[in-house]
C-alpha positions as CSV (number, residue, x, y, z in Angstrom):
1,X,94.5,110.1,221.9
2,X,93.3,106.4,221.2
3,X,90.8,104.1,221.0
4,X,87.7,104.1,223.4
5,X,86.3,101.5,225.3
6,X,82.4,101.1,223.7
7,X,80.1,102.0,226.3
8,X,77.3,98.5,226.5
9,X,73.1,98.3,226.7
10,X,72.5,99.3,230.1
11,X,74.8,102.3,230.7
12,X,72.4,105.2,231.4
13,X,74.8,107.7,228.9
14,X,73.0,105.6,226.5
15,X,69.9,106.7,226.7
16,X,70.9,110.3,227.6
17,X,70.1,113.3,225.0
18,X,73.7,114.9,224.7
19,X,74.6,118.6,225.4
20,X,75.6,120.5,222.2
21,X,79.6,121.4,221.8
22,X,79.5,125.7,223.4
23,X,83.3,126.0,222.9
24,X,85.8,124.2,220.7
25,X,88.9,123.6,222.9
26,X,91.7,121.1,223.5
27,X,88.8,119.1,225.1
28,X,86.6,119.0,221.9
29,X,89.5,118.2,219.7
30,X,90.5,115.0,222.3
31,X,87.2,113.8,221.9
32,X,87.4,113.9,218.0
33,X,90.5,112.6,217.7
34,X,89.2,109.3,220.3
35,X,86.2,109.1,217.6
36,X,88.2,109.0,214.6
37,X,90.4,106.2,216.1
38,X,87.7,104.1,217.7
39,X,85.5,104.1,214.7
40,X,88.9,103.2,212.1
41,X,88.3,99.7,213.2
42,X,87.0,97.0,210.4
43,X,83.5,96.8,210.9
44,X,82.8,100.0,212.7
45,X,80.4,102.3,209.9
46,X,80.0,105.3,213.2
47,X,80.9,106.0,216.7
48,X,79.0,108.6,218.6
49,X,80.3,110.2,221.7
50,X,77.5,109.0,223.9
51,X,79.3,105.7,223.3
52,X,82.7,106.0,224.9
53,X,81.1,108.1,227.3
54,X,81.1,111.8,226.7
55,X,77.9,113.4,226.5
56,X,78.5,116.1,224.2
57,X,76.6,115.9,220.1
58,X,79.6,114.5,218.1
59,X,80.1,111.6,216.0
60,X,82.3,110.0,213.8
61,X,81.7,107.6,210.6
62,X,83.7,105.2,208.3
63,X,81.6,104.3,205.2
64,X,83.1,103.3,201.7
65,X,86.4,104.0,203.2
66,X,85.8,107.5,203.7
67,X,86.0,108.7,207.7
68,X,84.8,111.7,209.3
69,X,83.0,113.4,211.6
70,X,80.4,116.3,212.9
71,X,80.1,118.3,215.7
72,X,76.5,119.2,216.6
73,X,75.1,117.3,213.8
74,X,71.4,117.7,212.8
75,X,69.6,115.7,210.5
76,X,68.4,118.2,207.9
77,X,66.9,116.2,205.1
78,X,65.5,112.6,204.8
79,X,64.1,111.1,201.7
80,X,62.5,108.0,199.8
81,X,60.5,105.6,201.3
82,X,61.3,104.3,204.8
83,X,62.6,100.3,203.9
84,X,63.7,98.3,206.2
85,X,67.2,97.2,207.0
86,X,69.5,95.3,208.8
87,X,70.9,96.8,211.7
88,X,73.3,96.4,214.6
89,X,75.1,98.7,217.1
90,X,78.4,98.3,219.0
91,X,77.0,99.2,222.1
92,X,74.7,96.3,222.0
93,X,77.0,93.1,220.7
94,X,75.7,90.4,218.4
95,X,72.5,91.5,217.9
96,X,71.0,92.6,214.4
97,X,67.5,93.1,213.8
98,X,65.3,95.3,210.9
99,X,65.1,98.8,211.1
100,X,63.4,101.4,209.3
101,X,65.4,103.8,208.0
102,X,64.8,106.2,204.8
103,X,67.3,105.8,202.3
104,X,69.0,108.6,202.1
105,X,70.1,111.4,204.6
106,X,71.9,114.6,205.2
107,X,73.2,116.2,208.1
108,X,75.0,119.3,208.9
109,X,77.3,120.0,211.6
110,X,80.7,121.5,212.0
111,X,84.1,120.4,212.3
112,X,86.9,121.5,214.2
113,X,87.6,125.0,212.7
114,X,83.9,126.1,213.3
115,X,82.8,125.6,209.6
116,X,79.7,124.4,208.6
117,X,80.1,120.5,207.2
118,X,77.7,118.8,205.0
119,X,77.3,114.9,204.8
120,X,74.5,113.5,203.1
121,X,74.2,109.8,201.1
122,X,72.6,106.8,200.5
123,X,72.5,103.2,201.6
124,X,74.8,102.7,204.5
125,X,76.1,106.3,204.8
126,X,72.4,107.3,205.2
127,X,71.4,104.7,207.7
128,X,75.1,105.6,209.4
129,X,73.9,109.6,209.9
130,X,70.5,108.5,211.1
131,X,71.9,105.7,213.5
132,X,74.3,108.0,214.9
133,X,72.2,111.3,215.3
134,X,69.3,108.7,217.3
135,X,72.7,107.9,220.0
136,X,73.0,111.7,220.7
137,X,69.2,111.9,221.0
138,X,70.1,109.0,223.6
139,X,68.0,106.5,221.4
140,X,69.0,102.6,220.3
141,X,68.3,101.2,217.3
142,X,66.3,98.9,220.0
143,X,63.7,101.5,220.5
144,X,63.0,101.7,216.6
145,X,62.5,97.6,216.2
146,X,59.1,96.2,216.0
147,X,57.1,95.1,219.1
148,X,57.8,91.7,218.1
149,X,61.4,92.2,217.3
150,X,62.2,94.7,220.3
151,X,61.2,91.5,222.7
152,X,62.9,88.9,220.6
153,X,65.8,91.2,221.0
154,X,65.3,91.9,225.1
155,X,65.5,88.6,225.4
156,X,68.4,88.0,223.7
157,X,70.4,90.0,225.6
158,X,69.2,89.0,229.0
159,X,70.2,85.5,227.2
160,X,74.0,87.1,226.3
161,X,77.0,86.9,228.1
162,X,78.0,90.8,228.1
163,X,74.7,91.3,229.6
């Protein structure tokens, strides 16, 4: 297994609502494995599956040095008072732009062996769950910005050269 090519604004997996793992298999375990090495890279906090192109509810996240992932994650708990933050996504280069986010999160999933995982923190591991659960519910961080801010961002990447 290896490291995934990211998948760019503009690919329709993007914006596709991902089918939820049936079966763990030889498959399922591939795809983890791609997750946790694509998302090992400095500056990568999560990887979802959506991303390099697999449209199954997995992700992957590297936060404070700790990696990981879930298998049909679900946001169960949010809390605090939405802020906004400063965010960015792989899948669309260069661009960062405010985000509201609440400031702490938990998901549950599974892992590989079927058992039920818990993640759940604050501060970047929070925005991290919620930024990757919106990917497999084929939303961008784009479609969270303000009116002002999603235009100043369309533009911008028409403007780009990945674009």
């Amino acid at each position: 297994m290896s490291e995934r090519e990211i998948r760019i604004f503009g690919d329709p997996v993007l914006k596709t609502v991902s089918d939820p793992v049936e079966q763990i298999d030889d498959r399922v375990r591939g795809l983890v494995q791609d997750l946790l090495d694509s998302v090992r890279l400095p500056g990568r906090a999560g990887v979802a599956a959506s991303q390099i192109g697999v449209n199954l509810r997995a992700f992957s996240y590297n936060v404070d040095g700790e990696i990981g992932y879930l298998i049909n994650p679900t946001i169960v708990e949010v809390s605090g008072e939405k802020e906004f933050v400063d965010e960015g996504c792989l899948s669309v280069p260069e661009l960062w732009y405010p985000v509201e986010r609440y400031p702490f999160a938990r998901a549950v999933g599974i892992d590989l062996d079927g058992n039920t995982v818990e993640v759940a923190g604050t501060g970047v591991l929070a925005q991290a769950l919620q930024h990757e659960v919106d990917h497999l519910d084929g939303l961008l961080y784009l479609d969270r910005l303000t009116k002002e801010n999603r235009r100043a961002a369309m533009k911008q990447i028409r403007e780009s050269s990945w674009f």
